[in-house]
ChimeraX commands (.cxc) that place a marker at each C-alpha (Angstrom):
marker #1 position -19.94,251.61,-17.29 radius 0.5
marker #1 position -20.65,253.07,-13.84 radius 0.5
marker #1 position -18.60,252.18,-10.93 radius 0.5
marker #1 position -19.91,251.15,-7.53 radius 0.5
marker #1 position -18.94,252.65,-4.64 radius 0.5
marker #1 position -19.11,251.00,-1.54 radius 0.5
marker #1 position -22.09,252.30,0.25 radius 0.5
marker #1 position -23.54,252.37,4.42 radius 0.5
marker #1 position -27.22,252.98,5.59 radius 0.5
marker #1 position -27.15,254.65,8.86 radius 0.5
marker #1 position -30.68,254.70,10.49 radius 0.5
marker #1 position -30.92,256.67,13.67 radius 0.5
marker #1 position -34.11,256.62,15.98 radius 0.5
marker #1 position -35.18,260.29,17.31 radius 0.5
marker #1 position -37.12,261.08,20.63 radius 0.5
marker #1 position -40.85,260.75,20.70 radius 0.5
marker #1 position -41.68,264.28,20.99 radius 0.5
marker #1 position -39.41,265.03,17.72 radius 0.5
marker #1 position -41.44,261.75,16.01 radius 0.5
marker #1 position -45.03,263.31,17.54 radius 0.5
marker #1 position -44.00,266.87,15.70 radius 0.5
marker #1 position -42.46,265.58,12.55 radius 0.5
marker #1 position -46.22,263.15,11.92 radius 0.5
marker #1 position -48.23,266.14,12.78 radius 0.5
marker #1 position -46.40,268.68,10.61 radius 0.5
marker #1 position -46.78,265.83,7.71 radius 0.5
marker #1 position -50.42,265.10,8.11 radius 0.5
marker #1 position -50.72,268.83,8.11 radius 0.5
marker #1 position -48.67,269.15,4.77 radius 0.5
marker #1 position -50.88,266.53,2.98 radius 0.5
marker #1 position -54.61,267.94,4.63 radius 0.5
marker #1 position -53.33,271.16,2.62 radius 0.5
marker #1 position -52.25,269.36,-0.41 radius 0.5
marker #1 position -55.97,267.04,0.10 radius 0.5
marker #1 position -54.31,263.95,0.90 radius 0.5
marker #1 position -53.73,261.30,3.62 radius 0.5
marker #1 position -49.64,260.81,3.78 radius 0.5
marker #1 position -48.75,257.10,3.35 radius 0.5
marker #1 position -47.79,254.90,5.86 radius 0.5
marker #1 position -43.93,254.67,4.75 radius 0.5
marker #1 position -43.88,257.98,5.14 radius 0.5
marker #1 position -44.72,258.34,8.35 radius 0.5
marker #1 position -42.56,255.58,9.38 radius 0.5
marker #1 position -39.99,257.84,8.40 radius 0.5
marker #1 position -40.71,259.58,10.98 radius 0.5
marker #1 position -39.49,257.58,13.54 radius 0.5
marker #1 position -35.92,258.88,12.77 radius 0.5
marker #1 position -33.03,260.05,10.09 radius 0.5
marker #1 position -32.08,257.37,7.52 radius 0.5
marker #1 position -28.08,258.51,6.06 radius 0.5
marker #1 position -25.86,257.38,3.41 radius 0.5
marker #1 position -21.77,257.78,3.55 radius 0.5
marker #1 position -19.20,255.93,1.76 radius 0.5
marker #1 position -17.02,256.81,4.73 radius 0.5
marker #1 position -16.39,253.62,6.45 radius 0.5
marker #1 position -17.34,253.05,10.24 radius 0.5
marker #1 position -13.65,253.26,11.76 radius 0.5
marker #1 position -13.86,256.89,10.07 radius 0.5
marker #1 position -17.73,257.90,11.26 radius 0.5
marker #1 position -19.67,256.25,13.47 radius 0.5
marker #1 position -23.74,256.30,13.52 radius 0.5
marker #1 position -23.21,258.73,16.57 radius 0.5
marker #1 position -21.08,260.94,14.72 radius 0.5
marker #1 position -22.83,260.90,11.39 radius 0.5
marker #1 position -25.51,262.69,13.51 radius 0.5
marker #1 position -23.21,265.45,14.70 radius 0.5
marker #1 position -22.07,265.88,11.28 radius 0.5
marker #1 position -25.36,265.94,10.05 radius 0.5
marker #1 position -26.19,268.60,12.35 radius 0.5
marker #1 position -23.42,270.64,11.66 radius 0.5
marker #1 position -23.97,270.18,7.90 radius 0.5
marker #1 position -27.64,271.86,8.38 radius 0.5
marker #1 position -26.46,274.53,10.33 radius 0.5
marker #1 position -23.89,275.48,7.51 radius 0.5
marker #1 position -26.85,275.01,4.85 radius 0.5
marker #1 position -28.84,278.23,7.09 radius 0.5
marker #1 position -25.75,280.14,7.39 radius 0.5
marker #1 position -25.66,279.93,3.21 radius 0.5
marker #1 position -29.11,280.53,3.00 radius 0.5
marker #1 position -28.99,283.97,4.67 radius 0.5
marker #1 position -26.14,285.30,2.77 radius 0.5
marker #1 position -28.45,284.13,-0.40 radius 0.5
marker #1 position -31.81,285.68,0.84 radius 0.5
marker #1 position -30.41,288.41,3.08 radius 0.5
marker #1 position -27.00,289.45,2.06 radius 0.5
marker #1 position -27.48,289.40,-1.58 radius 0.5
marker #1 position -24.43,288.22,-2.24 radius 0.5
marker #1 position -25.06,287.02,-5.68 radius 0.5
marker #1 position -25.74,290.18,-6.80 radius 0.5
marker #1 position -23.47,293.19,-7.23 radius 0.5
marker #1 position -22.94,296.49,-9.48 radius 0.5
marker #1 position -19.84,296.54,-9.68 radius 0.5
marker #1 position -18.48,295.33,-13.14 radius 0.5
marker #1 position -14.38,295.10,-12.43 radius 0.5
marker #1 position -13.64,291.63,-10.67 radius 0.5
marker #1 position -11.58,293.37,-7.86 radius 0.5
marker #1 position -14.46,295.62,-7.08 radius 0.5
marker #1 position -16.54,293.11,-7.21 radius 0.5
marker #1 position -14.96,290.78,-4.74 radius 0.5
marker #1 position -14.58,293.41,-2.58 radius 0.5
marker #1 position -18.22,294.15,-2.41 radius 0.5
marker #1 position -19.10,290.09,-1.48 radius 0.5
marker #1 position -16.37,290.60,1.42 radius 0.5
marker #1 position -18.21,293.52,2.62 radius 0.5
marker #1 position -21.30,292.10,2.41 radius 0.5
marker #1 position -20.16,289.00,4.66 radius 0.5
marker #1 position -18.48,291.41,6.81 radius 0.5
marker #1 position -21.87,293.02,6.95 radius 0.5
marker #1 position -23.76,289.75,7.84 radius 0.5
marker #1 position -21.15,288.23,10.50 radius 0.5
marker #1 position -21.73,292.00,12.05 radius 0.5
marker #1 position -25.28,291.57,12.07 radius 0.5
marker #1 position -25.80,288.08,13.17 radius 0.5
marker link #1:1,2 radius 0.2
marker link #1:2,3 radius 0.2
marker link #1:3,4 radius 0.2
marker link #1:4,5 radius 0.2
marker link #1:5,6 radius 0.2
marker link #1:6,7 radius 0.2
marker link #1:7,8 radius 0.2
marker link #1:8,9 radius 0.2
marker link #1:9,10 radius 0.2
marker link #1:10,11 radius 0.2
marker link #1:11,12 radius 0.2
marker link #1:12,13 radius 0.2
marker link #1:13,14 radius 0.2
marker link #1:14,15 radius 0.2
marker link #1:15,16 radius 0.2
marker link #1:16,17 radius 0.2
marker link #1:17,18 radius 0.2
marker link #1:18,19 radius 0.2
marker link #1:19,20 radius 0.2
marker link #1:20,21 radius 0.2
marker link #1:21,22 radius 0.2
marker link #1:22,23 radius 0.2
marker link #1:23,24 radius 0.2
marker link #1:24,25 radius 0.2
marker link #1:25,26 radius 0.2
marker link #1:26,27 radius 0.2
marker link #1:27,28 radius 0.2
marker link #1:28,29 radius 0.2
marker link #1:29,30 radius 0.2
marker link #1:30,31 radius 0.2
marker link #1:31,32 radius 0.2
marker link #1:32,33 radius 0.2
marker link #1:33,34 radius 0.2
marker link #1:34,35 radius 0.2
marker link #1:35,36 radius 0.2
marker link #1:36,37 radius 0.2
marker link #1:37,38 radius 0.2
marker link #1:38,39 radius 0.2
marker link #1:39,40 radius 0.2
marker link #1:40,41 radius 0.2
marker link #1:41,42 radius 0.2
marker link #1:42,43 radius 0.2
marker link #1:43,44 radius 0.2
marker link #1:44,45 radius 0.2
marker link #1:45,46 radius 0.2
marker link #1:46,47 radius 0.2
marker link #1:47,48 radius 0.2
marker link #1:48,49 radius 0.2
marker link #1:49,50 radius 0.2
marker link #1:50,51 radius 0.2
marker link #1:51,52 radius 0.2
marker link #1:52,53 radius 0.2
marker link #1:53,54 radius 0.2
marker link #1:54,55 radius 0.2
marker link #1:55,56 radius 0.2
marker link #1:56,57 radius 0.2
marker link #1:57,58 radius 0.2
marker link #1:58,59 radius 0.2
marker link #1:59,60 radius 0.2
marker link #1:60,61 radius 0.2
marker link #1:61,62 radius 0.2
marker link #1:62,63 radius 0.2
marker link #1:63,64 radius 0.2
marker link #1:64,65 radius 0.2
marker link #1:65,66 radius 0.2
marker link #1:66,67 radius 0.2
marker link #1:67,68 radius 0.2
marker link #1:68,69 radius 0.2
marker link #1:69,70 radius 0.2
marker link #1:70,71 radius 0.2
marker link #1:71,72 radius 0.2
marker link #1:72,73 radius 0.2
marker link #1:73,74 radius 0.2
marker link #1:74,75 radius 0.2
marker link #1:75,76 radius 0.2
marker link #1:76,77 radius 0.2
marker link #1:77,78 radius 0.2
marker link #1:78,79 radius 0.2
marker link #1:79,80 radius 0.2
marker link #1:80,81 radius 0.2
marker link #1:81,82 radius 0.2
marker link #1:82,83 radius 0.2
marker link #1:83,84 radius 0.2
marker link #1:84,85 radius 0.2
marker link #1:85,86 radius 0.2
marker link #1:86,87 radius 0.2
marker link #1:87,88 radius 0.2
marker link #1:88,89 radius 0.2
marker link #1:89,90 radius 0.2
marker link #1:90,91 radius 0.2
marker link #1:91,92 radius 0.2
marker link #1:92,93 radius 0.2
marker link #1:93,94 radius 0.2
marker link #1:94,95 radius 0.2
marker link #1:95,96 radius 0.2
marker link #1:96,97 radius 0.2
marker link #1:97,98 radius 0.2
marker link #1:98,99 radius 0.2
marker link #1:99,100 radius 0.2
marker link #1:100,101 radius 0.2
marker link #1:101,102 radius 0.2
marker link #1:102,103 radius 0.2
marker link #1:103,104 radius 0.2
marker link #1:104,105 radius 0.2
marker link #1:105,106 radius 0.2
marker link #1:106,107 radius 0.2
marker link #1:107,108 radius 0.2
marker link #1:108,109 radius 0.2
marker link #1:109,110 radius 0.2
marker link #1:110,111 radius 0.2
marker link #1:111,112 radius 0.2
marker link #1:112,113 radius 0.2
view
């Protein structure tokens, strides 16, 4: 049997210019695909829609955006070591040599970005 875990919707409301360029990017996605995107999605784009479990004397709406935020900037910053820095890769065979090839690679990156 699964447990439940207590759950919150957070639904946040964006400006209109970030609305205006989120419907336009989407009805430009689905022209390219041939389609016409459905009204619930572009609903959506009124604003970001977030699940926690945390409870609201732990995160507010307000700071379930910032986290948010935060959380997507981390997401690039992993992204470019992936795509850039290579750092799943090595040629290196011994583990010590290996992890000191991922530190110089991240030394590498934070050096230049």
């Amino acid at each position: 049997m699964k447990e439940r875990v207590d759950a919150r919707l957070i639904a946040v409301r964006i400006p209109q210019a970030a609305t205006d360029r989120r419907r336009r990017q989407l009805r430009e996605s689905a022209r390219k695909h041939g389609r016409q995107p459905s009204a619930e999605r572009l609903a959506l784009c009124n604003g970001n829609v977030f699940i926690t479990n945390a409870p609201e004397t732990l995160l507010t709406p307000k700071e379930s955006v910032v986290m948010a935020h935060a959380r997507w900037q981390i997401e690039l910053v992993f992204k470019l070591w992936k795509s850039h820095g290579r750092i799943a890769t090595w040629t290196a065979r011994r583990p010590y040599a290996i992890l000191c090839h991922t530190y110089a690679k991240l030394l590498a990156m934070l050096i230049q970005h």
